[in-house]
C-alpha positions, 0 to 999 in steps of 0.5 A: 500500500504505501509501494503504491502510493509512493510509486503514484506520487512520482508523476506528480514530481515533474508538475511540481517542479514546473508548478514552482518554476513558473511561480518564481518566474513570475515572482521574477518578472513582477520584481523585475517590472515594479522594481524602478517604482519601487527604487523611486519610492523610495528615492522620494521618501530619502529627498523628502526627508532630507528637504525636511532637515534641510528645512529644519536646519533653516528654521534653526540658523534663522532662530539664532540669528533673531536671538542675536540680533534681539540680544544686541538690538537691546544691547544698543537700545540701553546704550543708546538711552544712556548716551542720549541723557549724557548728550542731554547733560553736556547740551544743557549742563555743561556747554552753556557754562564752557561758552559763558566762560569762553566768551568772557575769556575772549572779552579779556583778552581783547581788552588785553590786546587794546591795552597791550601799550598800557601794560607794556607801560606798566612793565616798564614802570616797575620799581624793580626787576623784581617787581618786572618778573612778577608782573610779567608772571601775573598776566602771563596767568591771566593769559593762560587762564584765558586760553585754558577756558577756550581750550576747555569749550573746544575740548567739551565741544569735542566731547559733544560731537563724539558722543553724538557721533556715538549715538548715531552710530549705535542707532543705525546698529541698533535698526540694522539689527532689528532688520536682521531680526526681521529677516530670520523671521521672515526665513522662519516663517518662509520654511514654517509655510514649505513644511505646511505645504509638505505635511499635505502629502498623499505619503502618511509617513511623510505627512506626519515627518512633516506635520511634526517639523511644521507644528515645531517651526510654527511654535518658534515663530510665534515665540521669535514675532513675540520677542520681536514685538516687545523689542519693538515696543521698547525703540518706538514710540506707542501712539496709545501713550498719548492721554495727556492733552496741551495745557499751553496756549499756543501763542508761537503760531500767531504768526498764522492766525488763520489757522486755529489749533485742534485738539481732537486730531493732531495737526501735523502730517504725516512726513514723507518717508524717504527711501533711507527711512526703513534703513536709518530711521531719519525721517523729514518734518517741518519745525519751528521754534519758540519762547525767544520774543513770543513772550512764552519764555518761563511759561509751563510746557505740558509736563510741567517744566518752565522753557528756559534759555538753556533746556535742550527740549521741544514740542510734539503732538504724537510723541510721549513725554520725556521721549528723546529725538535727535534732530539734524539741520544744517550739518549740525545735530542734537538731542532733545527731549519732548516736554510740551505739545505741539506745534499746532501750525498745520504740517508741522511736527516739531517746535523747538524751544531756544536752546535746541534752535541756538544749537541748530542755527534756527533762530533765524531760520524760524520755520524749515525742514528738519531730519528727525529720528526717535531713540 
C-alpha cells in the first residue's frame, strides 16, 4: 500500500517542479517590472526627508540669528538711552557754562590786546626787576587762564560731537539689527509655510515627518514675532501713550492766525518717508521754534517744566513725554527731549524751544525742514 502510493506520487514530481518554476518566474518578472517604482519610492521618501532637515536646519540658523540680533538690538537700545541723557547733560549742563566762560575769556583778552601799550607801560614802570618778573608772571596767568577756558569749550565741544557721533552710530546698529531680526523671521516663517505645504502629502509617513517639523517651526515663530514685538515696543514710540492733552496756549503760531489749533486730531502730517527711512530711521518734518520774543519764555510746557534759555527740549503732538529725538539741520545735530505739545501750525511736527534752535542755527531760520529720528 504505501509501494503504491509512493510509486503514484512520482508523476506528480515533474508538475511540481514546473508548478514552482513558473511561480518564481513570475515572482521574477513582477520584481523585475515594479522594481524602478519601487527604487523611486523610495528615492522620494530619502529627498523628502532630507528637504525636511534641510528645512529644519533653516528654521534653526534663522532662530539664532533673531536671538542675536534681539540680544544686541537691546544691547544698543540701553546704550543708546544712556548716551542720549549724557548728550542731554553736556547740551544743557555743561556747554552753556564752557561758552559763558569762553566768551568772557575772549572779552579779556581783547581788552588785553587794546591795552597791550598800557601794560607794556606798566612793565616798564616797575620799581624793580623784581617787581618786572612778577608782573610779567601775573598776566602771563591771566593769559593762560584765558586760553585754558577756550581750550576747555573746544575740548567739551569735542566731547559733544563724539558722543553724538556715538549715538548715531549705535542707532543705525541698533535698526540694522532689528532688520536682521526681521529677516530670520521672515526665513522662519518662509520654511514654517514649505513644511505646511509638505505635511499635505498623499505619503502618511511623510505627512506626519512633516506635520511634526511644521507644528515645531510654527511654535518658534510665534515665540521669535513675540520677542520681536516687545523689542519693538521698547525703540518706538506707542501712539496709545498719548492721554495727556496741551495745557499751553499756543501763542508761537500767531504768526498764522488763520489757522486755529485742534485738539481732537493732531495737526501735523504725516512726513514723507524717504527711501533711507526703513534703513536709518531719519525721517523729514517741518519745525519751528519758540519762547525767544513770543513772550512764552518761563511759561509751563505740558509736563510741567518752565522753557528756559538753556533746556535742550521741544514740542510734539504724537510723541510721549520725556521721549528723546535727535534732530539734524544744517550739518549740525542734537538731542532733545519732548516736554510740551505741539506745534499746532498745520504740517508741522516739531517746535523747538531756544536752546535746541541756538544749537541748530534756527533762530533765524524760524520755520524749515528738519531730519528727525526717535531713540
Amino acid at each position: 500500500m504505501s509501494l503504491m502510493s509512493s510509486v503514484s506520487s512520482r508523476p506528480s514530481r515533474p508538475w511540481s517542479r514546473i508548478a514552482c518554476t513558473a511561480g518564481l518566474a513570475a515572482v521574477l518578472g513582477l520584481t523585475g517590472a515594479f522594481g524602478p517604482f519601487v527604487s523611486a519610492a523610495h528615492a522620494a521618501t530619502a529627498e523628502t526627508t532630507a528637504e525636511l532637515d534641510r528645512l529644519t536646519e533653516q528654521v534653526a540658523q534663522a532662530q539664532a540669528t533673531h536671538s542675536d540680533a534681539i540680544a544686541r538690538a537691546t544691547e544698543l537700545n540701553d546704550q543708546i538711552a544712556q548716551q542720549a541723557d549724557e548728550i542731554l547733560h553736556l547740551e544743557q549742563d555743561v556747554m552753556p557754562v564752557y561758552r559763558e566762560r569762553a566768551a568772557e575769556a575772549a572779552s579779556r583778552l581783547y581788552k588785553m590786546h587794546e591795552t597791550s601799550g598800557n601794560i607794556i607801560s606798566l612793565l616798564f614802570s616797575a620799581s624793580s626787576f623784581s617787581d618786572f618778573i612778577t608782573q610779567m608772571k601775573y598776566l602771563n596767568a591771566i593769559q593762560d587762564d584765558n586760553a585754558s577756558v577756550l581750550a576747555d569749550l573746544e575740548e567739551a565741544s569735542a566731547e559733544l560731537n563724539a558722543k553724538m557721533a556715538e549715538l548715531t552710530q549705535a542707532k543705525d546698529d541698533a535698526l540694522s539689527e532689528g532688520q536682521k531680526a526681521a529677516d530670520a523671521l521672515d526665513q522662519v516663517s518662509a520654511a514654517q509655510a514649505a513644511l505646511e505645504e509638505r505635511a499635505a502629502s498623499e505619503d502618511a509617513a511623510e505627512a506626519e515627518a512633516a506635520r511634526k517639523a511644521a507644528d515645531e517651526a510654527a511654535a518658534i515663530q510665534a515665540q521669535m514675532q513675540q520677542q520681536y514685538e516687545q523689542t519693538s515696543t521698547a525703540t518706538e514710540a506707542a501712539d496709545d501713550a498719548l492721554s495727556q492733552q496741551p495745557e499751553q496756549d499756543p501763542a508761537q503760531d500767531s504768526t498764522e492766525s488763520e489757522e486755529t489749533p485742534q485738539e481732537s486730531e493732531p495737526a501735523p502730517e504725516t512726513p514723507q518717508d524717504s527711501s533711507s527711512d526703513s534703513e536709518s530711521g531719519w525721517m523729514t518734518g517741518v519745525a519751528s521754534h519758540y519762547g525767544t520774543g513770543d513772550g512764552l519764555m518761563g511759561s509751563l510746557t505740558a509736563s510741567g517744566e518752565p522753557v528756559t534759555e538753556t533746556s535742550m527740549c521741544i514740542a510734539m503732538l504724537d510723541v510721549p513725554l520725556g521721549t528723546k529725538v535727535e534732530i539734524r539741520y544744517g550739518g549740525k545735530t542734537v538731542v532733545a527731549c519732548v516736554n510740551d505739545r505741539g506745534p499746532y501750525a498745520h504740517g508741522r511736527v516739531i517746535d523747538m524751544q531756544p536752546a535746541v534752535a541756538r544749537a541748530l542755527d534756527f533762530i533765524s531760520v524760524g520755520v524749515g525742514t528738519v531730519e528727525y529720528r526717535i531713540l
